[in-house]
ZAMARGU-4260 file (C-alpha; in steps of 0.2 Angstrom, whole numbers, plus 5000, padded with zeros to 4 digits):
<rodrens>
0) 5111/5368/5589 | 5119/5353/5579 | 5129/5360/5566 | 5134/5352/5549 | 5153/5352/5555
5) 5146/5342/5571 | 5140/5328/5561 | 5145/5310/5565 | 5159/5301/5554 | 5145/5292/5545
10) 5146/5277/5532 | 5142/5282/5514 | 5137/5268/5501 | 5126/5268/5483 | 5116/5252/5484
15) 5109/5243/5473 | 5087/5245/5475 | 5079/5234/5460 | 5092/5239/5447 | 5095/5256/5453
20) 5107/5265/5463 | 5100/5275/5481 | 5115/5283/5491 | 5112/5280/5510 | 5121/5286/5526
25) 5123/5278/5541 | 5128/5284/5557 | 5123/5277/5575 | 5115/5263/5584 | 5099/5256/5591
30) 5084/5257/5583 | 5085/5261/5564 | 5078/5278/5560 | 5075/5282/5541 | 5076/5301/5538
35) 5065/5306/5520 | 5071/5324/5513 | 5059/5336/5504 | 5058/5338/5486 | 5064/5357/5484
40) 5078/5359/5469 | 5094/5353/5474 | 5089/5344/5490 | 5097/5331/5500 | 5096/5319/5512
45) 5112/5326/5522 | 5110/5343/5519 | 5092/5345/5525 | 5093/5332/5540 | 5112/5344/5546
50) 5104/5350/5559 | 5100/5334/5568 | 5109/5318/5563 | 5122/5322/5576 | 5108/5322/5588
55) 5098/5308/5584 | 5113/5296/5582 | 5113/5299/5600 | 5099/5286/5604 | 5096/5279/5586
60) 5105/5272/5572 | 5102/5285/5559 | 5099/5281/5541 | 5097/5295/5529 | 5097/5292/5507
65) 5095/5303/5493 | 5076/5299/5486 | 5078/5294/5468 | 5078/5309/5459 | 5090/5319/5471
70) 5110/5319/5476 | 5120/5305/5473 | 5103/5294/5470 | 5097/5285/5454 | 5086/5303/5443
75) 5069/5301/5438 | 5053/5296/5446 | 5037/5292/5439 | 5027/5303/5434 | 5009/5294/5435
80) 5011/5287/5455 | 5027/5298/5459 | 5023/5294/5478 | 5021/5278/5473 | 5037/5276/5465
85) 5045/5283/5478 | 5040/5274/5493 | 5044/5256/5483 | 5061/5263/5482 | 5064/5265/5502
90) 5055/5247/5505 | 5069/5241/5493 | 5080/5250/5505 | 5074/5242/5519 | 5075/5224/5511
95) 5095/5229/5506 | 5098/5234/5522 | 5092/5219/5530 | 5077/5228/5540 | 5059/5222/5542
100) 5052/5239/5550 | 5059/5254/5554 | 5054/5274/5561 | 5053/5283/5548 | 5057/5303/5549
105) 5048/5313/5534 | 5048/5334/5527 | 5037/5338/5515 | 5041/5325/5499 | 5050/5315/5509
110) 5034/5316/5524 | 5022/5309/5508 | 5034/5294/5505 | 5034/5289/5522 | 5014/5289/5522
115) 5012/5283/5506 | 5027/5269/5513 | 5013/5267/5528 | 4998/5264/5518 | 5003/5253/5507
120) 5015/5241/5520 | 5012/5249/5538 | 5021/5231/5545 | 5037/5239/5537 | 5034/5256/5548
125) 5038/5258/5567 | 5034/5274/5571 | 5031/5290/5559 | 5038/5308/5560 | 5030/5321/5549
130) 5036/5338/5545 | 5024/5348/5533 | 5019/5333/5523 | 5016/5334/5505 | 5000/5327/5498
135) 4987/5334/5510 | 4972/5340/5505 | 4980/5345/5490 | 4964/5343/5477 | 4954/5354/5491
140) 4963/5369/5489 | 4975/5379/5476 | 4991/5375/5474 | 5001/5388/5488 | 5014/5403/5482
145) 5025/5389/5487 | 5021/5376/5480 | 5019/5387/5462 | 5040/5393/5466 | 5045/5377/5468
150) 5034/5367/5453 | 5039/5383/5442 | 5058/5381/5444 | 5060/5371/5431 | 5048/5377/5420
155) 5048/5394/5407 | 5067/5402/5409 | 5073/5385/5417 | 5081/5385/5435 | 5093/5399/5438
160) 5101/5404/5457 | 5088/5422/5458 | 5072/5407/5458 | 5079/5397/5469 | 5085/5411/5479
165) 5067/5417/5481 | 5058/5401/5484 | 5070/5399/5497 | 5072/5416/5507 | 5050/5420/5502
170) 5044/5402/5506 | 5053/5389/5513 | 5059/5397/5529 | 5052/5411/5541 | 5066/5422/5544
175) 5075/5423/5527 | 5089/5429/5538 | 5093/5413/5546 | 5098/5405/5529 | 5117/5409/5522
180) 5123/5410/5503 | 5131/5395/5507 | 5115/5385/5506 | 5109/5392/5492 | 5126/5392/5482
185) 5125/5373/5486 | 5109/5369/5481 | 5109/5377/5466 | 5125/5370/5457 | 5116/5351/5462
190) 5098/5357/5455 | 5105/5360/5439 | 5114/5343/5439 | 5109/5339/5417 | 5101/5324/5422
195) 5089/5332/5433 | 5086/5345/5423 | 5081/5333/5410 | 5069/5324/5423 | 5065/5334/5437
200) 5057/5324/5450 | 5044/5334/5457 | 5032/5342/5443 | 5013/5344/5442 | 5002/5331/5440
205) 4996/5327/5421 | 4981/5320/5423 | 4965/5320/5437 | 4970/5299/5442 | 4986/5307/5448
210) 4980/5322/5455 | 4968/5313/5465 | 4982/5299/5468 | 4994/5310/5477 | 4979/5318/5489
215) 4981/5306/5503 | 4966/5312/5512 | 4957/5304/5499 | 4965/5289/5501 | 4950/5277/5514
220) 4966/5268/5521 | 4971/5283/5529 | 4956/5280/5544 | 4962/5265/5548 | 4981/5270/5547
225) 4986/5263/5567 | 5006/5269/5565 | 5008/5281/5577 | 5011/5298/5570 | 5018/5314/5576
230) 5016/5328/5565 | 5026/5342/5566 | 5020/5359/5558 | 5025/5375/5553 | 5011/5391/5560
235) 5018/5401/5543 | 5024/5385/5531 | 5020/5395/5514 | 5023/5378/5504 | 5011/5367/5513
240) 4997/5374/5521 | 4997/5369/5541 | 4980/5366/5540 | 4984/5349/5533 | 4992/5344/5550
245) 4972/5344/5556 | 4965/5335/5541 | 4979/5320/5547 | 4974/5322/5566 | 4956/5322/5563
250) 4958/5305/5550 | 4973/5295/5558 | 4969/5285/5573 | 4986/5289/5583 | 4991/5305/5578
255) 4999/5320/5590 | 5000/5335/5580 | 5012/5350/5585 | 5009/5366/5578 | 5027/5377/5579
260) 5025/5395/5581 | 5036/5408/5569 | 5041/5395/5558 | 5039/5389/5539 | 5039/5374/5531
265) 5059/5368/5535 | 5053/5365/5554 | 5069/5350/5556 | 5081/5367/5552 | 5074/5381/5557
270) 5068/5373/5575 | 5082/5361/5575 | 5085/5360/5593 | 5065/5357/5597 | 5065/5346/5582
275) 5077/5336/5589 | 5069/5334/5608 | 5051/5330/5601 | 5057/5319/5587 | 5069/5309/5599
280) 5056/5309/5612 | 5044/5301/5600 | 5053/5289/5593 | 5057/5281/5609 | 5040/5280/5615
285) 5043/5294/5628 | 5027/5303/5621
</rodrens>
């Protein structure tokens, strides 16, 4: 298993995205693969792809930024088309970079920027990873225990290291075991970064247009979505439930759906080593 000390000598930059700074990572070559990070507090696009930039910098050239909102990356998103906002921030990517398509790699937040990315410009997108994608079904059902932990960390008391802990080690990973102070320590001192405190990117909708907005399984485009997709999904993901991987099977035209046993919703961490095979696999048309 890839390990963070294994991980390329990479090029690191903040560029300039319509006014506003994106960090980006670069290791690799061949085809460019965009790597999307999920929205939990104190995420990043390093920290949660550690596992498997070594690996896919094998074959690809590997591409991985903070979403606005996250790491080194411009704070704020907006609130009435977050997804939106996000996914026109990653086409700007492209457009600095000098690339007119690319694979695109996507967790959970990161999965819904990808799609949304997909939708709304599928000429820009190559092939499509999706790990636990956000925005599934999500006016169908509930919000998750998940889901709550992580909209709830910045609301009441404010984020402290005991929530995070627990949204961690209770929903964002199978075997709390397999995650080491480390990663929490880490990820707690960046979530409490003041300008995110101030305008935390992920929160719950305000209003019914962007509830129903951010459910793309209510979105008619979807049907007729041709990328082909791999979607990759945790059997015990907590955060978002695995039944959304068959909603996006059952609408999407070119959609393989894997389903991994005895794991959550972090399936690029905890299964790194499969992860990595299927993802590789995929992207290169080895399917």
């Amino acid at each position: 298993m890839t390990t963070p000390s294994e991980v390329p000598a990479m090029h690191e930059r903040l560029l300039d995205v319509g006014g506003k700074k994106i960090f980006v990572a670069d290791a690799g070559q061949g085809a460019p693969v965009l790597l999307l990070h999920g929205g939990g507090p104190g995420a990043s696009g390093l920290s949660n792809y550690s596992r498997n930039i070594a690996e896919l910098a094998k074959e690809f050239r590997v591409i991985v930024p903070d979403l606005p909102g996250y790491g080194r990356s411009v704070k704020g998103v907006d609130p009435d088309d977050p997804f939106g906002a996000l996914a026109t921030a990653i086409r700007g990517l492209l457009d600095q970079l000098g690339l007119e398509k690319a694979h695109f790699v996507g967790n959970s937040y990161g999965g819904a920027c990808a799609l949304r990315l997909a939708l709304d410009t599928p000429e820009r997108v190559d092939r499509m990873v999706l790990m636990g994608p956000g925005g599934i079904g999500t006016t169908r059902a509930l919000p998750t225990p998940g889901l709550n932990s992580l909209l709830n960390y910045y609301t009441g008391d404010g984020p402290s290291r005991p929530k995070l802990e627990k949204f961690i080690r209770d929903y964002l990973v199978f075997n709390a075991a397999q995650v080491p102070d480390s990663i929490i320590d880490a990820r707690y001192q960046d979530s409490i970064d003041p300008e995110v405190v101030a305008a935390p990117p992920l929160r719950r909708p305000k209003s019914l247009r962007t509830l129903w907005k951010m459910d793309f399984t209510r979105d008619k485009r979807l049907n007729r979505l041709a990328v082909p997709t791999l979607v990759l999904w945790g059997a015990a993901d907590k955060v978002n439930r695995p039944s959304g991987g068959r909603m996006l099977a059952e609408r999407m035209p070119d959609c393989d759906l894997y389903e991994v046993a005895n794991t959550g919703h972090w399936v690029q961490w905890e299964r790194a080593d499969l992860f990595n095979r299927l993802c590789a696999d995929f992207l290169a048309g080895r399917r």
